[in-house]
C-alpha positions as CSV (number, residue, x, y, z in Angstrom):
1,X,-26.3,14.8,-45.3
2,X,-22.9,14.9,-44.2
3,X,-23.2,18.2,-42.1
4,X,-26.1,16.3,-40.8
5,X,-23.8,13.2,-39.8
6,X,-21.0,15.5,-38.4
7,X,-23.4,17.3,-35.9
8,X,-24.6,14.6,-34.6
9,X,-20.7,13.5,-34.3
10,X,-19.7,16.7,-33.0
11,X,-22.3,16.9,-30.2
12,X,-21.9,13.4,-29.1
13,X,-18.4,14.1,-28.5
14,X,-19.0,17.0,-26.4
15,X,-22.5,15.1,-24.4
16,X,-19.2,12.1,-23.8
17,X,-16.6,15.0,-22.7
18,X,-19.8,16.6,-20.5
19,X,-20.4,13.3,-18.8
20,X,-16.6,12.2,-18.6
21,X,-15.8,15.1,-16.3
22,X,-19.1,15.0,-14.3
23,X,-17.4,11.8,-12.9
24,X,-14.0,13.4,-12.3
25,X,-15.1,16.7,-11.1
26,X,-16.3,16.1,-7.8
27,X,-13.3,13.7,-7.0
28,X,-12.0,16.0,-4.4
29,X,-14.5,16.9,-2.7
30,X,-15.5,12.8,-2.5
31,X,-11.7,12.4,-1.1
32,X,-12.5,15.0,1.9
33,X,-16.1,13.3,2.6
34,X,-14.4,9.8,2.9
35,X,-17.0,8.7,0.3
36,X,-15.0,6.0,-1.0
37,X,-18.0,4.0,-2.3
38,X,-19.1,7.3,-4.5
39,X,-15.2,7.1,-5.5
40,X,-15.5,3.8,-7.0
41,X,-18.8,3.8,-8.4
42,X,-18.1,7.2,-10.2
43,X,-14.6,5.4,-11.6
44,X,-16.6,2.5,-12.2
45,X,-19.6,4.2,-14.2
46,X,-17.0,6.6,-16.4
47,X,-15.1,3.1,-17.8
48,X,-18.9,2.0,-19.1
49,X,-19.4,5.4,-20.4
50,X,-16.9,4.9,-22.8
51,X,-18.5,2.2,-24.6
52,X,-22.1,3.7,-24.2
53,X,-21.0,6.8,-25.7
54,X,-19.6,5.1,-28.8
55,X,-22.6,2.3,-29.4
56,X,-25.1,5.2,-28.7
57,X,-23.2,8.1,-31.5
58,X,-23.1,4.9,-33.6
59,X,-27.0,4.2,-33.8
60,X,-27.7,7.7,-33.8
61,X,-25.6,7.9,-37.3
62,X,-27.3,5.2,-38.2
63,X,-30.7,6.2,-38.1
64,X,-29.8,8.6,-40.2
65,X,-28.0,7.2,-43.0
66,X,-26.6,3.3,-43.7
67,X,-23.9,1.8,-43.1
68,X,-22.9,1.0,-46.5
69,X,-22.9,4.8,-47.3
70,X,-21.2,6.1,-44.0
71,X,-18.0,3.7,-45.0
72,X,-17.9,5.2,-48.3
73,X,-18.4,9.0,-47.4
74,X,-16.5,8.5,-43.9
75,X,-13.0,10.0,-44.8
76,X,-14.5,13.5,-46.3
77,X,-17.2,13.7,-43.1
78,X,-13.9,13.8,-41.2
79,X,-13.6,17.4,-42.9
80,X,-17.1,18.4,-41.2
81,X,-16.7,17.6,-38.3
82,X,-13.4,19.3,-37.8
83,X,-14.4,22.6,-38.9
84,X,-17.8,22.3,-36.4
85,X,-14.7,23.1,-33.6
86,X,-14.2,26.2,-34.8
87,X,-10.6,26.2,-34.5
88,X,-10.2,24.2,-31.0
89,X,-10.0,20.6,-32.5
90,X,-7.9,18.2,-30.3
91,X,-6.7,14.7,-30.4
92,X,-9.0,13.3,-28.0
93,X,-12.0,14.7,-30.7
94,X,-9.9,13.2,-33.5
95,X,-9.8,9.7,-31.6
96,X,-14.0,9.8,-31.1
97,X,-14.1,10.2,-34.6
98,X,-11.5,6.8,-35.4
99,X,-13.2,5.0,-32.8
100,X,-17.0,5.6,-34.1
101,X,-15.5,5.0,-37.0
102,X,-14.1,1.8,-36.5
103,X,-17.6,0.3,-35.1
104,X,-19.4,0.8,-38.3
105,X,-16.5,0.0,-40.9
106,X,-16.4,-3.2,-38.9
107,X,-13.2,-4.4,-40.0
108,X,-13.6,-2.6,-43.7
109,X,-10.2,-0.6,-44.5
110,X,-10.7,2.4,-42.7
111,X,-8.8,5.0,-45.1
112,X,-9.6,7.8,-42.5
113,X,-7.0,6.2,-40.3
114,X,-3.7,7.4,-40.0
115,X,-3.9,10.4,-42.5
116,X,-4.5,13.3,-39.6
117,X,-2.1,16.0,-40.1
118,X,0.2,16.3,-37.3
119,X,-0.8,19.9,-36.2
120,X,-4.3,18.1,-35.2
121,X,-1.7,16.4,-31.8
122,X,-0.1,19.4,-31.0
123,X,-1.5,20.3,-27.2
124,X,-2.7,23.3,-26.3
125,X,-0.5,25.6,-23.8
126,X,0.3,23.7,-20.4
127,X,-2.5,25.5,-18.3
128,X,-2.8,23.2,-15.9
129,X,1.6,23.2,-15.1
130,X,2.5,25.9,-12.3
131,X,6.3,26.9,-12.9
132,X,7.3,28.5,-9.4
133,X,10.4,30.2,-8.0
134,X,12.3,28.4,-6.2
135,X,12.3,29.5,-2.4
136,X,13.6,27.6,0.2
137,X,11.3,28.7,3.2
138,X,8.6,29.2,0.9
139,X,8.2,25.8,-1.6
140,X,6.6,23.1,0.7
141,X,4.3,25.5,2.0
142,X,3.4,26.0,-1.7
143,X,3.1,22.3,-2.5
144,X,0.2,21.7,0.2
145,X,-1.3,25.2,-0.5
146,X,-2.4,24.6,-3.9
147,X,-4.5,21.6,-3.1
148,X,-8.3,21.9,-2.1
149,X,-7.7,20.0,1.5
150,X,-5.1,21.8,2.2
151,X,-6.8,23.4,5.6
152,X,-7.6,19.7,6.5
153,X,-4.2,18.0,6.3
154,X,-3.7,16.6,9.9
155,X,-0.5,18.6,11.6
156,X,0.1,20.6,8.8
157,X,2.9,22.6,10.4
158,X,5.1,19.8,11.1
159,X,4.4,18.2,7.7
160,X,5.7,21.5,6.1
161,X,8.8,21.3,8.3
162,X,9.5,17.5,7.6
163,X,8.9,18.5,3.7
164,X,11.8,21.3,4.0
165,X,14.1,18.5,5.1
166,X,13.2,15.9,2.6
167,X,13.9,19.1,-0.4
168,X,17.2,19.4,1.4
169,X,18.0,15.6,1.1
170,X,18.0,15.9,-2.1
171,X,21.4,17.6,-2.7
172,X,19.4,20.0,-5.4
173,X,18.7,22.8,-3.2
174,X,22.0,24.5,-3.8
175,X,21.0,24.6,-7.7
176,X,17.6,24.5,-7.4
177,X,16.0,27.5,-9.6
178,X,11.9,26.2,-9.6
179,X,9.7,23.7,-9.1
180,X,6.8,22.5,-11.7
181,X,3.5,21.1,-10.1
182,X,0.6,19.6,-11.7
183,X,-2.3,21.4,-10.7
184,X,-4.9,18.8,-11.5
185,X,-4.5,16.4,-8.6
186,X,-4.9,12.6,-9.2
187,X,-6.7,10.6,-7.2
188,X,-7.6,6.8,-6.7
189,X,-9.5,5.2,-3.5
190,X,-8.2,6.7,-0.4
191,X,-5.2,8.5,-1.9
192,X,-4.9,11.8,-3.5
193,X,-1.4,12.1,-5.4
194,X,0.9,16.0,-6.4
195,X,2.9,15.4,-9.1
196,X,5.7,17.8,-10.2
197,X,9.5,18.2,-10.2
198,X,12.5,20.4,-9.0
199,X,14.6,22.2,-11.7
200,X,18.4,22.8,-11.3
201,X,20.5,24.4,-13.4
202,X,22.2,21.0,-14.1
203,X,19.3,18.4,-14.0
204,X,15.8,18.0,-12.6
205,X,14.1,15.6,-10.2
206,X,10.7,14.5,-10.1
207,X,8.6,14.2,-6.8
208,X,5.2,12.6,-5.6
209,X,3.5,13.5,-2.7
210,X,1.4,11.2,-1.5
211,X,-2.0,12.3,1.1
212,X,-4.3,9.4,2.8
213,X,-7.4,10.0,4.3
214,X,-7.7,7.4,6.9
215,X,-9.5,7.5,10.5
216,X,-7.2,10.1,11.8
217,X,-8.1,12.4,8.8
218,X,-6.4,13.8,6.0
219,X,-2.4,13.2,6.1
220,X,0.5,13.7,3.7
221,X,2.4,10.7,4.5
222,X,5.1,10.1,1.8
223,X,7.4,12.4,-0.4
224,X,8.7,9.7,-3.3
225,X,11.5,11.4,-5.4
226,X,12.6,9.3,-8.6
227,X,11.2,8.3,-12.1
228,X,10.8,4.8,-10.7
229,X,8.6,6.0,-7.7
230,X,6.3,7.7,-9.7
231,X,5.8,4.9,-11.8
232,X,5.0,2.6,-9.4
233,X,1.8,4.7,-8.9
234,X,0.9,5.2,-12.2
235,X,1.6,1.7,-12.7
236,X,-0.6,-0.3,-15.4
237,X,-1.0,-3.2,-13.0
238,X,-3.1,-0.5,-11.0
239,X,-6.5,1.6,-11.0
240,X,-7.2,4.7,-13.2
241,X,-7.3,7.6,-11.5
242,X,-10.2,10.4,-11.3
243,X,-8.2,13.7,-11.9
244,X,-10.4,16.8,-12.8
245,X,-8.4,18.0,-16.6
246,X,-11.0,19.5,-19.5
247,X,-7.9,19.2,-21.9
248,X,-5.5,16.2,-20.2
249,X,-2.7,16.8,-23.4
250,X,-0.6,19.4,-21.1
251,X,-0.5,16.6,-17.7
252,X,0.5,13.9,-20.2
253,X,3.4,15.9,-22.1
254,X,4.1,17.4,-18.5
255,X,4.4,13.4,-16.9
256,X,6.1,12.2,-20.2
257,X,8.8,14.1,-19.5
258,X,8.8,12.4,-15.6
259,X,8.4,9.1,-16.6
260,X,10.2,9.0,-20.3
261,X,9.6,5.3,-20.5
262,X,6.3,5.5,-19.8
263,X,4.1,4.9,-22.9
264,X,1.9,8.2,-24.1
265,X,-0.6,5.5,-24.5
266,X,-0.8,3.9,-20.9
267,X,-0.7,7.3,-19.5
268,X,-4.1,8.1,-20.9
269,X,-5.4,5.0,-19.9
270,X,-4.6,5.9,-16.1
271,X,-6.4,8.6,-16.4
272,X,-9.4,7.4,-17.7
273,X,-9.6,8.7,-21.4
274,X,-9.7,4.6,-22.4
275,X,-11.1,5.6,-26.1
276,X,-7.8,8.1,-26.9
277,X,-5.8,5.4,-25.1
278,X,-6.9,2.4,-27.2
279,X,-7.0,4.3,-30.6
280,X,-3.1,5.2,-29.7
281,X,-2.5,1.1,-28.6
282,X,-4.6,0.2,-31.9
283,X,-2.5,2.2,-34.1
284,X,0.7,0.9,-32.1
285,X,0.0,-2.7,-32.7
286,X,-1.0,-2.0,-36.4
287,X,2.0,0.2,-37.0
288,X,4.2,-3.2,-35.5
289,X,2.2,-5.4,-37.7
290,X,3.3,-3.3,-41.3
291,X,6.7,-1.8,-40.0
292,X,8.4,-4.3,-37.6
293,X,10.4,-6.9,-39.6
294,X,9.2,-9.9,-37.1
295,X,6.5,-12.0,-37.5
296,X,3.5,-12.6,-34.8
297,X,4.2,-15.4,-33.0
298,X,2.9,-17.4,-29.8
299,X,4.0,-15.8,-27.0
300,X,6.3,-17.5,-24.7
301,X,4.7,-19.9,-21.8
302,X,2.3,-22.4,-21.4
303,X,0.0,-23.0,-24.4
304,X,-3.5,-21.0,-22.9
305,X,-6.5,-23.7,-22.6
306,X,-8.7,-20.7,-23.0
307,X,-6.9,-17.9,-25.2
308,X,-4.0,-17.4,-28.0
309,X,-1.7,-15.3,-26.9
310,X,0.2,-13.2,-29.8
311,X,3.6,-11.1,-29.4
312,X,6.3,-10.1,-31.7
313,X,10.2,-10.8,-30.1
314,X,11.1,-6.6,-29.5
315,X,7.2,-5.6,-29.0
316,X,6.6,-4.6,-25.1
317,X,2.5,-5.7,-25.9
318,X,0.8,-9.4,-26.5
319,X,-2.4,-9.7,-28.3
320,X,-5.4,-12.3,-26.5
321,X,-7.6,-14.0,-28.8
322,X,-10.6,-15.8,-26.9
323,X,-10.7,-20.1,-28.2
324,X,-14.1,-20.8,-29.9
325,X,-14.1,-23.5,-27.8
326,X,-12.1,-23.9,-24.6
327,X,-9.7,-26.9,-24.4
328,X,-10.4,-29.2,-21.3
329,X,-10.1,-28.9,-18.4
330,X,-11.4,-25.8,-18.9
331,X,-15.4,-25.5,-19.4
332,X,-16.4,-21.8,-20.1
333,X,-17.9,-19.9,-22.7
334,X,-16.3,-17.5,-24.5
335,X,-19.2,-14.8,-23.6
336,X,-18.7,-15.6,-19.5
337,X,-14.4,-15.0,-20.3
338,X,-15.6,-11.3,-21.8
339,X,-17.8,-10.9,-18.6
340,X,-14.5,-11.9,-16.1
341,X,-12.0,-9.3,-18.2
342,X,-14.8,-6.3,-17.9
343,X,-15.3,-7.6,-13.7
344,X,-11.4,-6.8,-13.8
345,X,-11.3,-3.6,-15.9
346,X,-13.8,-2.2,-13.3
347,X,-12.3,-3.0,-9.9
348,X,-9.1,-2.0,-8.2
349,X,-6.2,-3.8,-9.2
350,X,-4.2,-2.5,-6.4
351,X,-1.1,-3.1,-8.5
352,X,-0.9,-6.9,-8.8
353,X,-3.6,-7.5,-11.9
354,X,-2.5,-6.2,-15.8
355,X,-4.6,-3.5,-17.3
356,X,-6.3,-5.5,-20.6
357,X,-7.6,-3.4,-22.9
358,X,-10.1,-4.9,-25.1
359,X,-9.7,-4.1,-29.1
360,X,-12.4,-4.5,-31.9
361,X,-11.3,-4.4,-35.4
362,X,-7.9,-4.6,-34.9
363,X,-6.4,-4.4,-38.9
364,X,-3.0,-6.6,-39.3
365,X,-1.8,-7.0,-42.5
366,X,-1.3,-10.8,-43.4
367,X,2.6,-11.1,-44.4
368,X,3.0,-10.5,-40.8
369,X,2.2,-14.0,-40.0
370,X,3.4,-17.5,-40.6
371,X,1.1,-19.4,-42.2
372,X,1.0,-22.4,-39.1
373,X,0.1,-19.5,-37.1
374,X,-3.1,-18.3,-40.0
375,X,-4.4,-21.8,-39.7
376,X,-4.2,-21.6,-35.7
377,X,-6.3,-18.8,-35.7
378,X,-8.9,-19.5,-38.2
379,X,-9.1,-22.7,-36.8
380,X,-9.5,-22.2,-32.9
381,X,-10.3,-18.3,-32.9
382,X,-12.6,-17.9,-36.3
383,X,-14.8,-16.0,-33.9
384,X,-12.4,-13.2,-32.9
385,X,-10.9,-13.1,-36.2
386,X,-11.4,-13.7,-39.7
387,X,-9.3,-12.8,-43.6
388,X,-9.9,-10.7,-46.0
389,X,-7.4,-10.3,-48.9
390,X,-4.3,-9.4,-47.4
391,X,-5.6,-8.6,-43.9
392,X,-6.0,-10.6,-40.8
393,X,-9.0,-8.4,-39.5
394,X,-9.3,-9.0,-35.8
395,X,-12.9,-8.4,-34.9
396,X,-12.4,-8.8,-30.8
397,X,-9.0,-9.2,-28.8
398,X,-7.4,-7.9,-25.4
399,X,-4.1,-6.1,-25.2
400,X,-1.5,-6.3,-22.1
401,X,1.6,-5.6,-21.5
402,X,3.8,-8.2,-21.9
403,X,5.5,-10.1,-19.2
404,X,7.6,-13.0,-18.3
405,X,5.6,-16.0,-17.2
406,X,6.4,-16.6,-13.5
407,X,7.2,-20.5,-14.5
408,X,9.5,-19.5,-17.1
409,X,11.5,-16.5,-15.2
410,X,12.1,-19.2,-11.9
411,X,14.1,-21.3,-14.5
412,X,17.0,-19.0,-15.3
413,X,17.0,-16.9,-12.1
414,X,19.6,-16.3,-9.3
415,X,18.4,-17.9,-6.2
416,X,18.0,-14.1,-4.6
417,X,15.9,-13.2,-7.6
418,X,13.9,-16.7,-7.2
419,X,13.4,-16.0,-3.5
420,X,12.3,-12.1,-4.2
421,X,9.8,-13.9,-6.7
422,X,8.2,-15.9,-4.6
423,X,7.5,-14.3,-1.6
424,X,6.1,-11.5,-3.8
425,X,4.1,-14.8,-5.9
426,X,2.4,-15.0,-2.0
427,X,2.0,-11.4,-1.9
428,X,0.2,-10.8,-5.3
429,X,-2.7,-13.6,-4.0
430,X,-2.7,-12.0,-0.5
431,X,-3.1,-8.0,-1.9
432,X,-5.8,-9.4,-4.5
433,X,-7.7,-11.2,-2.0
434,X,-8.1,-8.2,0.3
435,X,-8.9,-6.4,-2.9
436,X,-11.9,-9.3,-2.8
437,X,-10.6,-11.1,-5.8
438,X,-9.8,-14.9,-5.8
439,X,-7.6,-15.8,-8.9
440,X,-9.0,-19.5,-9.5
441,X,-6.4,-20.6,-11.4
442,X,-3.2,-20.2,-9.5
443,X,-0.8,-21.7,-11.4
444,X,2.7,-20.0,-12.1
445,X,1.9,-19.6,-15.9
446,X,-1.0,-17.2,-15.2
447,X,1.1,-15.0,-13.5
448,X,4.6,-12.7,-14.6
449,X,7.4,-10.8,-13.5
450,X,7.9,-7.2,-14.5
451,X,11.0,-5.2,-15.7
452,X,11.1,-4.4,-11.7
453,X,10.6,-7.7,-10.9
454,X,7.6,-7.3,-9.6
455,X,4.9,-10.4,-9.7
456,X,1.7,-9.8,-11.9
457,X,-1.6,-11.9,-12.6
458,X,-2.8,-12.0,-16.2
459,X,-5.2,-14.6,-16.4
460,X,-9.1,-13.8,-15.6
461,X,-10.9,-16.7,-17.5
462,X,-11.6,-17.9,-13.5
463,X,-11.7,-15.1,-11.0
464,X,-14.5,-14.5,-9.1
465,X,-14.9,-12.1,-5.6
466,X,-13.7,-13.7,-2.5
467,X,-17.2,-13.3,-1.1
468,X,-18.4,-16.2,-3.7
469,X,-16.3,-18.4,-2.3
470,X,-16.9,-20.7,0.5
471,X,-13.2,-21.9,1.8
472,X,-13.2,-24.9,3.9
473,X,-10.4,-27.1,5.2
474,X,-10.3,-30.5,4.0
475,X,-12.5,-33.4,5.7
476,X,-10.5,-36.2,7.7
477,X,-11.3,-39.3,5.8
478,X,-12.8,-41.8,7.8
479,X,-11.0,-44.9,6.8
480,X,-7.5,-44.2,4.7
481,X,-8.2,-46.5,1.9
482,X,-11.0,-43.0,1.1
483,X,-7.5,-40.9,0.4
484,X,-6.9,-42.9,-2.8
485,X,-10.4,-42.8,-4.0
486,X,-10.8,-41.8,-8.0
487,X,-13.9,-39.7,-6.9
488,X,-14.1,-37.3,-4.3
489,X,-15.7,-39.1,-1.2
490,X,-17.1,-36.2,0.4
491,X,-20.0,-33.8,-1.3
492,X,-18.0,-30.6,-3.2
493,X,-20.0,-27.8,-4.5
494,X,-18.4,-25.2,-7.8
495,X,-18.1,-22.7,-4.9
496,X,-16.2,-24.6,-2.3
497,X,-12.1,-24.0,-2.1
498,X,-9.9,-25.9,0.1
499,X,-7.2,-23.9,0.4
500,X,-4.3,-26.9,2.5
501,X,-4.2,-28.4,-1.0
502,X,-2.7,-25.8,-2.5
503,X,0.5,-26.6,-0.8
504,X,0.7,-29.3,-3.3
505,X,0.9,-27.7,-6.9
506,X,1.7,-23.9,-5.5
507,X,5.1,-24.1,-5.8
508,X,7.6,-27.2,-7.0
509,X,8.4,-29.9,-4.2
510,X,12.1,-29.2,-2.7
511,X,13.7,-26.2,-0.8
512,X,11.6,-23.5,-2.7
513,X,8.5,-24.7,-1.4
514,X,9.8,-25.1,1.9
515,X,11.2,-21.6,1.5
516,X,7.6,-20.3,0.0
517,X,5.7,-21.8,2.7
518,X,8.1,-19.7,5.5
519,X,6.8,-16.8,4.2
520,X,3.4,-17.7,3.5
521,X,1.5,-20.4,5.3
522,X,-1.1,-18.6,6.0
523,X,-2.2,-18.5,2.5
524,X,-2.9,-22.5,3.4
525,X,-5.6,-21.7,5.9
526,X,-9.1,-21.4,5.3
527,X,-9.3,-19.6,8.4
528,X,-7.5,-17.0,6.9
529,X,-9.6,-16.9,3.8
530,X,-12.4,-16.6,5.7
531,X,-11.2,-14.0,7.6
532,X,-10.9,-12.0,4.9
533,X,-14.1,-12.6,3.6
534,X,-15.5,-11.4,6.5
535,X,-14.0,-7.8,6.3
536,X,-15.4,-7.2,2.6
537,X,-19.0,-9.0,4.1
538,X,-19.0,-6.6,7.0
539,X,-18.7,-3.5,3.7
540,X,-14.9,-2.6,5.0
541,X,-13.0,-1.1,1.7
542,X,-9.7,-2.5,2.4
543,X,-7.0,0.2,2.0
544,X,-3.7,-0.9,0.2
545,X,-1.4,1.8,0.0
546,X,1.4,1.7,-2.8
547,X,3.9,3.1,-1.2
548,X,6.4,3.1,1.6
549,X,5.3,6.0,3.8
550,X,8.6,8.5,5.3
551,X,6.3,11.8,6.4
């Protein structure tokens, strides 16, 4: 029976992995056809396939054997299945197995977990990392050679030149002995991005080059040089990319060493292997809950009307537990708030909306909580969450990175960092809107600074597409006793948005809303809303590029 169970493991792995890089594969070729639709459907479809893989591996165990006797015989199938790989078993086939596994012990103490010898994450050699001489005359010709559009790339001969010059600028040259590329390339909407780094005998540099295919054609239009730079596009406010990578665990080791403060974790996210990237997350936030010597609190900010928001003080996550019941004013179910976080998870973020990842049987161990903070969630959350002798078993929850409520960060700011935060505050609901997404709820509290103080929105519970919205400017009232009314004295529909009275709660009353409304009026217009809708009416995919192009 087991060898039975561990076939039907080991090939639904391989039908995931099969289907995983029919999405990716033809990326390229998508990028050089323009096809940016095909782009985000195939993006779009390979996030769902994720879940479909595990649900469908799940019933097919099932028909098989029960679930009572797959919990019990679950951590010696483990040694099945890895000896159906002959040899060539990998982490990512290693997280399949926790994550099927954690759908059917639903919660039960998963004794599998955790006890994976450490040979199992080694990678495999770093195929897909070209280690080059360095040449001076030769290099940039190198770095657009390797790519599959390379005979498209608009003025290529000039690019090549301005290249040579942006090396030189780097004061490496002199010291330079290689340069490391990234075969794979990664690529998201309109973009296409080379990754590597230059060596010196003394230290190294990394590098992005960025392409965009606009009307004009295929262009290399930025060199970005820096560990910041680079994660700016790999940010986890932004979209996964499609890269083409059978065995990923060389480009992540290769970027770790690029972005060092990166986590391993995120980086598989970005790249679209979500179920490796939520079982390393999962065992994150269950390795904090039984190691870290803090207890899980309420995170800083505004009480949520629709979720409890858990952190620990030194932990860089929060934990999202969805209310049974939604506090007024707030009138949604707790179904339609799962249905707004997967709208999210499958559109582009373009940098201004945080990646939630969304857990199931999340295992914390109960001394890691304050009693007050046990009552609040079996009281308010007993559908997300439930005890079982000394665990808090959380059956659904998102995870984010952690960020400083906007509200809270204007309080104890400089006046430079409050006026950087605010005009960037007008930015993050200008770039989502032209990503067609209306926030709702625009309140400071639903929105955060990062690290690099840049401004994010966290809260989905009311976003909905621009094109659902019908934005109006506000009536003149006939008579002025009709401003004072309790009731509105005009007809108002769920969809209508008026977007003049936002100039009342957007930002406090003084000199920063004077200041906020310099930079952004426009945000105050329904015109402009409506302008805007038009474009994504008329089918136009709205290009945001996330960088600062110098080519």
């Amino acid at each position: 029976m087991q060898q039975v169970l561990a076939r039907i493991l080991h090939r639904s792995y391989y039908e995931y992995t099969r289907q995983f890089l029919a999405h990716t594969g033809p990326a390229g070729m998508r990028f050089c056809a323009a096809d940016w639709q095909g782009q985000r459907m195939a993006m779009r479809e390979r996030i769902h396939l994720h879940d479909a893989a595990l649900a469908a591996t799940a019933n097919d165990l099932l028909a098989v054997a029960s679930r009572e006797s797959m919990v019990q015989q679950w951590p010696t199938l483990f040694n099945h299945y890895e000896k159906l790989f002959d040899g060539g078993f990998n982490a990512l086939a290693l997280s399949f197995f926790d994550a099927v596994g954690r759908m059917l012990h639903r919660g039960a103490t998963p004794t599998y977990l955790g006890l994976v010898p450490a040979r199992l994450l080694i990678s495999e050699p770093a195929s897909d990392i070209s280690r080059l001489a360095w040449r001076e005359s030769e290099t940039a010709e190198q770095l657009l050679s390797t790519v599959i559009f390379s005979g498209d790339i608009r003025g290529k001969g000039a690019v090549t030149k301005r290249l040579s010059t942006m090396f030189q600028l780097t004061g490496l040259m002199e010291q330079a002995t290689n340069i490391e590329l990234c075969l794979p390339v990664f690529y998201r909407n309109r973009h296409a991005y080379r990754v590597g780094r230059i060596v010196a005998q003394m230290r190294s540099m990394a590098f992005v080059s960025c392409f965009h295919h606009g009307t004009d054609g295929i262009t290399l239009n930025a060199l970005l040089f820096g560990e910041e730079a680079l994660k700016n596009i790999f940010s986890f406010s932004r979209s996964y990319f499609l890269l083409h990578s059978p065995w990923p665990q060389p480009v992540i080791d290769f970027l770790r060493v690029l972005m060092p403060s990166k986590p391993e974790a995120q980086l598989y996210i970005n790249l679209g292997y979500q179920f490796h990237g939520k079982e390393l997350l999962l065992r994150t936030v269950e390795g904090q809950g039984k190691n870290l010597p803090e207890l899980f609190t309420e995170a800083p900010g505004t009480r949520g009307l629709v979720m409890v928001v858990l952190t620990q003080r030194s932990s860089e996550l929060v934990i999202k537990l969805i209310r049974d019941e939604c506090k007024p004013p707030k009138n949604i179910l707790p179904d339609e708030v799962r249905q707004k976080y997967e709208f999210i998870a499958t559109h582009d973020r373009v940098g201004r909306m945080a990646d939630a990842q969304r857990m199931d049987f999340l295992r914390l161990p109960r001394y890691a909580f304050s009693a007050e903070t046990l009552q609040l969630l079996v009281r308010e959350c007993a559908q997300s969450c439930m005890l079982t002798g000394e665990w808090l078993i959380v059956k659904g929850a998102y995870v984010e990175r952690k960020l400083v409520p906007l509200n809270l960060f204007l309080q104890s700011a400089t006046d430079r960092q409050i006026e950087k935060a605010l005009i960037d505050f007008g930015d993050a609901i200008r770039e989502m809107a032209l990503s067609n997404i209306f926030a709702g709820d625009l309140l400071m509290k639903n929105f955060g600074v990062t690290a690099e103080g840049r401004v994010i929105f966290y809260d989905y519970d009311e976003v909905v597409p621009v094109t659902q919205c019908r934005f109006r400017e506000m009536p003149i009232p006939k008579y002025h006793e009709q401003d004072y009314e309790a009731e509105s004295w005009f007809p108002v529909a769920d969809e209508d948005v008026f977007p003049e009275e936002w100039r009342k709660f957007l930002v406090p009353e003084g000199k920063w809303r004077i200041f906020f409304d310099a930079y952004h009026a426009t945000l105050f217009s329904a015109a402009y809303w409506n302008k805007i809708k038009s474009r994504h009416e008329s089918g136009e995919v709205i290009d945001l590029q996330p960088y600062e192009a110098n080519l």
